[in-house]
C-alpha positions in Angstrom: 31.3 30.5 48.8 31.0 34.7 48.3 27.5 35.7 46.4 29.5 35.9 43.0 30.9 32.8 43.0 27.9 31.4 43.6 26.2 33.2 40.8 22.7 33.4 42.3 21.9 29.8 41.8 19.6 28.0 44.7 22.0 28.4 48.1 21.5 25.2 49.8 23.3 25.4 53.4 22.7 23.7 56.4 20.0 24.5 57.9 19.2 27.5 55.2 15.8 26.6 52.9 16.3 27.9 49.3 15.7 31.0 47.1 11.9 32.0 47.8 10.1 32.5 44.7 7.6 34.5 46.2 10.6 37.0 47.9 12.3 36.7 44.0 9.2 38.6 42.8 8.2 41.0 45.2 12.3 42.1 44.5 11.6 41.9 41.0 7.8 44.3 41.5 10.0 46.8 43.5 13.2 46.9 40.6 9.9 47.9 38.2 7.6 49.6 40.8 10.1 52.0 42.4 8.4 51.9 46.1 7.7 49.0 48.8 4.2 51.4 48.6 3.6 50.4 45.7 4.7 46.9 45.2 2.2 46.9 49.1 -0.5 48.0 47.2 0.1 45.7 44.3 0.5 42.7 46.3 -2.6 43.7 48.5 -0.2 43.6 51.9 1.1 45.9 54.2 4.1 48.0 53.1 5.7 46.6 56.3 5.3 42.7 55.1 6.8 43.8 52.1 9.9 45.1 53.6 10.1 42.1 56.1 10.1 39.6 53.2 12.8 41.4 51.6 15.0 41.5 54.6 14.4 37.9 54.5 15.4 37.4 51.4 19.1 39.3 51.8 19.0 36.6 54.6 18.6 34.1 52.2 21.4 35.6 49.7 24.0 36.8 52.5 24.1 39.9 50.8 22.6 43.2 51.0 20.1 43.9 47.8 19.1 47.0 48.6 20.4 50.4 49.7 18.4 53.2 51.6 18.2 56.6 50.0 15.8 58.6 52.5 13.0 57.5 52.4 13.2 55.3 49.1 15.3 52.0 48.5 17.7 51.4 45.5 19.2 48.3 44.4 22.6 47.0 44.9 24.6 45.8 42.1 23.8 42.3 43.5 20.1 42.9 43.7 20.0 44.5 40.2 22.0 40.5 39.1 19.1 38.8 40.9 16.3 41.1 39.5 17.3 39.3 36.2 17.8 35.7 37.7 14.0 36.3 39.3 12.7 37.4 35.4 14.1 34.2 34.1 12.9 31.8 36.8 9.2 33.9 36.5 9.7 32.8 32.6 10.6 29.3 33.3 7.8 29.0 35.8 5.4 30.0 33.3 6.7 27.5 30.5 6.5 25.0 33.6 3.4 25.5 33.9 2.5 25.6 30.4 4.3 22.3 29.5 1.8 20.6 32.6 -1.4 22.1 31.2 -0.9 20.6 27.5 -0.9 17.3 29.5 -4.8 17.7 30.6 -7.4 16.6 29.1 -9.8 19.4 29.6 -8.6 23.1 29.6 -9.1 24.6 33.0 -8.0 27.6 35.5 -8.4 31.0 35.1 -6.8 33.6 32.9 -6.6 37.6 34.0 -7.7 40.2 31.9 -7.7 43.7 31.6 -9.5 46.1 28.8 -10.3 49.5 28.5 -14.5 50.0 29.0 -15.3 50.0 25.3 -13.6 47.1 24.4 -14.2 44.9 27.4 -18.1 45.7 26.7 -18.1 45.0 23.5 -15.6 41.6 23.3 -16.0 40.0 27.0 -19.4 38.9 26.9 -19.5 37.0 24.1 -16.2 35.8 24.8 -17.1 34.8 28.0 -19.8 33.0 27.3 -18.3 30.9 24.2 -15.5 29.6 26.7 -18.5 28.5 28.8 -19.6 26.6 26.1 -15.9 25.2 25.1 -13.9 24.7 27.8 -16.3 24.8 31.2 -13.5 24.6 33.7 -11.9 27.6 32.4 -12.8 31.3 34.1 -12.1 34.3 32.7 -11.5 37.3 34.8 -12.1 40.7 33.7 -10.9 44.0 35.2 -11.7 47.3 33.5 -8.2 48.5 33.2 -6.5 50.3 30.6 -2.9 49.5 29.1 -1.3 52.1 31.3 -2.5 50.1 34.8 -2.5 46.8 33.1 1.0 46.5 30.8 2.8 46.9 34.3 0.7 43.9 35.7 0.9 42.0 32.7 5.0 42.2 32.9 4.9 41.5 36.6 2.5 38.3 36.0 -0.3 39.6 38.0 -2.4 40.0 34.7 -2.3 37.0 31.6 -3.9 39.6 28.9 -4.7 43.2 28.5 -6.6 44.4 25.6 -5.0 47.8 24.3 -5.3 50.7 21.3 -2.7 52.2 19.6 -3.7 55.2 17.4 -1.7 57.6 15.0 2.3 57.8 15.4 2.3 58.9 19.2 2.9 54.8 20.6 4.5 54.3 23.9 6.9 51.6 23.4 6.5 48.1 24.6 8.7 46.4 26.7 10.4 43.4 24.8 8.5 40.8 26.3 5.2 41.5 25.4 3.6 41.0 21.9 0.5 42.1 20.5 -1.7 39.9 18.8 -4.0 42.3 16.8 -7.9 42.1 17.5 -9.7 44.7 14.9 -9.8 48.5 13.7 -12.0 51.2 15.1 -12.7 53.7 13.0 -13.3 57.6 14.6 -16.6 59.2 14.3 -17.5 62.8 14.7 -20.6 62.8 17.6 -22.9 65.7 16.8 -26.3 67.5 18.2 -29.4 66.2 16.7 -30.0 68.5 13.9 -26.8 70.2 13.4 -26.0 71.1 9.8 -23.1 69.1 9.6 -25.3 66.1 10.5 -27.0 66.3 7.0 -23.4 65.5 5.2 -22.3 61.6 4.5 -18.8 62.2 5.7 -17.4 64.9 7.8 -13.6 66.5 7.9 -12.0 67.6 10.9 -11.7 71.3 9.4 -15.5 70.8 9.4 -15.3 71.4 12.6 -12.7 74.3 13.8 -15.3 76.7 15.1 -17.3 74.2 17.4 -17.2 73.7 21.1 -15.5 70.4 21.9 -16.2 68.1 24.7 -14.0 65.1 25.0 -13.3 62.2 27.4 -9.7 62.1 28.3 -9.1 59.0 30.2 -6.7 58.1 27.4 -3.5 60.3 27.0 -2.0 58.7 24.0 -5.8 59.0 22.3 -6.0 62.6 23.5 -2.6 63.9 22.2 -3.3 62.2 18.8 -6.9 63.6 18.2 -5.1 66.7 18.8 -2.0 66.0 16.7 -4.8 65.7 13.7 -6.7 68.9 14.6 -3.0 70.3 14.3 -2.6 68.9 10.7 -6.1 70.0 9.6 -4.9 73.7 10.5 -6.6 74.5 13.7 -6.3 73.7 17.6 -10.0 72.5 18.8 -11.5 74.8 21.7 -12.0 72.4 24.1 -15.0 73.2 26.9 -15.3 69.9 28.4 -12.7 67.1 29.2 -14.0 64.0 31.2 -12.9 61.0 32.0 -16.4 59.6 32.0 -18.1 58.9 28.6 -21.5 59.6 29.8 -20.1 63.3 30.8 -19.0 63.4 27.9 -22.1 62.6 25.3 -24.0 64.1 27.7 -22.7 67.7 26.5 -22.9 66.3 22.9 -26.7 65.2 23.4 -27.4 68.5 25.7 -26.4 70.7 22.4 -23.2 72.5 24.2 -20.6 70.8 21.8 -19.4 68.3 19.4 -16.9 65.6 19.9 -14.4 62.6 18.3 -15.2 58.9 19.6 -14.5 55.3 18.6 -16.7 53.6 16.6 -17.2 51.5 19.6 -18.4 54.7 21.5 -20.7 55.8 18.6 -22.7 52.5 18.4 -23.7 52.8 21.5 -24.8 56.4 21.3 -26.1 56.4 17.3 -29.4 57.3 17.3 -29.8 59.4 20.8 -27.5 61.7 18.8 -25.8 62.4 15.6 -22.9 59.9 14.3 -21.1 60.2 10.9 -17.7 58.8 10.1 -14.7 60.8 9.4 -12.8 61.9 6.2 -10.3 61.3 6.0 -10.1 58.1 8.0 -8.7 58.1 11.4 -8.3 54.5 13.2 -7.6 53.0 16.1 -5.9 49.6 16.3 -6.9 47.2 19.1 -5.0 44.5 19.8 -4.5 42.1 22.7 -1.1 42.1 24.7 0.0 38.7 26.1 3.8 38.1 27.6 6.3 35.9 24.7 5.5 32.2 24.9 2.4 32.6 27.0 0.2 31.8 24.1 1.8 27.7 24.9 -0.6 27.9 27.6 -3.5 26.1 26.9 -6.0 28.4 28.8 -4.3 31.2 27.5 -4.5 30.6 23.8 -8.1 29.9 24.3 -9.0 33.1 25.7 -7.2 34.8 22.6 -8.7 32.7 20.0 -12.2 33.5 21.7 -11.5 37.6 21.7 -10.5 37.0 18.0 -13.8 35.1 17.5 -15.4 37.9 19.1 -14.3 40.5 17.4 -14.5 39.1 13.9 -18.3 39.1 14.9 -18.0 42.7 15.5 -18.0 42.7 11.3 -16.2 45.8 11.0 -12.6 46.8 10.7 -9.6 48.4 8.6 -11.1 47.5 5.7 -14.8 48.3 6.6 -16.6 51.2 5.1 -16.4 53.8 7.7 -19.9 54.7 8.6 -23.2 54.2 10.8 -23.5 51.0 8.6 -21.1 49.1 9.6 -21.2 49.7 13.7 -21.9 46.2 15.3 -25.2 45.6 16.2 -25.8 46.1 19.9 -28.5 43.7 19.9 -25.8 40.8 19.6 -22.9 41.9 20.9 -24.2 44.0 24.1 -24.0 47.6 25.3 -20.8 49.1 25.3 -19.7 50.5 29.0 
């Protein structure tokens, strides 16, 4: 029986064990990661371990899955036709799983998350604590990640949920097999100097503010580009004097007088009242949603983690709709300090 003929299904030889499942995905983590360094660091092993479980597995196969380029490693044809046998059987696995947990009684296990800071601070706690109180046996984990660490992880089943933003046209595509259930709208806020002259206004334009220093927090590409992108539109390119990837740089220039800058709404609650906050004209949003694989919401543990983030951030009581403004930021008292 040659490889092809066989079609990938489970080999079963004297003497040979079948497919490993755990070999199947650290060949699927390198199709997607690119490196055994990577997948290593992934996987939390050595790079060597990695390699020796994938010689193992062309053991397994009696066929050679990957090709040696200098120092990186390429696919075969044949590994490229198990890279897609491996997705399925991760899928199955999962719908496996799920079919089990709808036969318990109580909802238990533990679901992965990752969210960016501002989100996680202001959704996790209370979501958190009201699957304490609903499903006891059910542990959430959280990991301060943003999409661009966690959408990989989420795809590779090392991560169950990742909250993310998605804000003007500039969107980098999603892979098929994740869908975003949307969470709320976070409107963008100018962040001033106590007692600037622009404070005094309701509403403020970005052509309001073409001739000021800007300090802004980068740690989000996609957010970046499209603040700029709007600057662009308004008919001027900001001067930028301070780009961070840490917030508290960040409002720290604000506070200190040296510039102005753009933030969430998320951002601005925290800060409103140690400096100046007013909404923009016209309206700029961000849409935060969570990302979950297809069919993982037929996991009991899973769709009770979503439907407590959607509780949570219905209490936030703002959104597209909302009035954008100091009025309607969630009050920190009750939802916690954003981080």
């Amino acid at each position: 029986m040659t490889f092809s003929e066989a079609k990938l299904h489970v080999l079963w030889e004297r003497g040979r064990s079948m497919l490993d499942a755990g070999r199947l995905r650290l060949l699927w983590e390198l199709a997607h990661r690119g490196t055994m360094a990577a997948v290593a660091e992934a996987r939390l092993i050595s790079t060597s371990a990695v390699s020796q479980q994938l010689a193992q597995l062309e053991l397994e196969c009696g066929a050679a899955l990957l090709r040696r380029e200098g120092r990186r490693v390429r696919l075969t044809p044949v590994g490229e036709r198990l890279v897609r046998h491996a997705e399925r059987l991760m899928a199955v696995m999962e719908e496996a799983e799920a079919d089990l947990a709808t036969g318990r009684r109580e909802i238990a296990g533990r679901v992965r998350v990752a969210a960016f800071p501002s989100a996680a601070a202001a959704l996790m706690p209370r979501a958190v604590l009201a699957l304490r109180q609903r499903h006891p046996l059910l542990v959430l984990e959280l990991r301060d990640d943003g999409a661009r660490v966690g959408l990989p992880e989420l795809r590779g089943w090392q991560l169950d949920m990742v909250l993310v933003d998605r804000i003007g046209r500039l969107q980098e595509p999603l892979d098929p097999q994740i869908e975003l259930l949307p969470l709320f709208s976070d409107a963008l806020h100018a962040m001033l100097p106590r007692d600037h002259p622009l404070e005094r206004r309701p509403f403020i334009a970005l052509a309001d503010l073409a001739d000021e220093s800007w300090s802004l927090n980068d740690g989000s590409s996609v957010f970046h580009r499209a603040l700029l992108d709007a600057c662009r539109e308004a008919g001027f390119t900001p001067r930028i004097v301070s780009a961070c990837r840490s917030i508290e740089v960040t409002m720290a220039m604000v506070g200190a007088g040296c510039s102005i800058s753009i933030q969430p709404g998320l951002w601005a609650r925290r800060y409103q009242g140690a400096i100046g906050v007013r909404p923009l004209r016209p309206l700029i949003e961000r849409h935060v949603s969570v990302a979950i694989r297809h069919g993982s919401l037929a996991q009991p543990a899973i769709a009770a983690a979503v439907s407590a983030l959607q509780d949570a951030a219905a209490a936030l009581g703002g959104g597209a709709s909302a009035e954008p403004g100091p009025a309607w930021l969630p009050d920190a008292a009750t939802t916690g300090p954003c981080a």
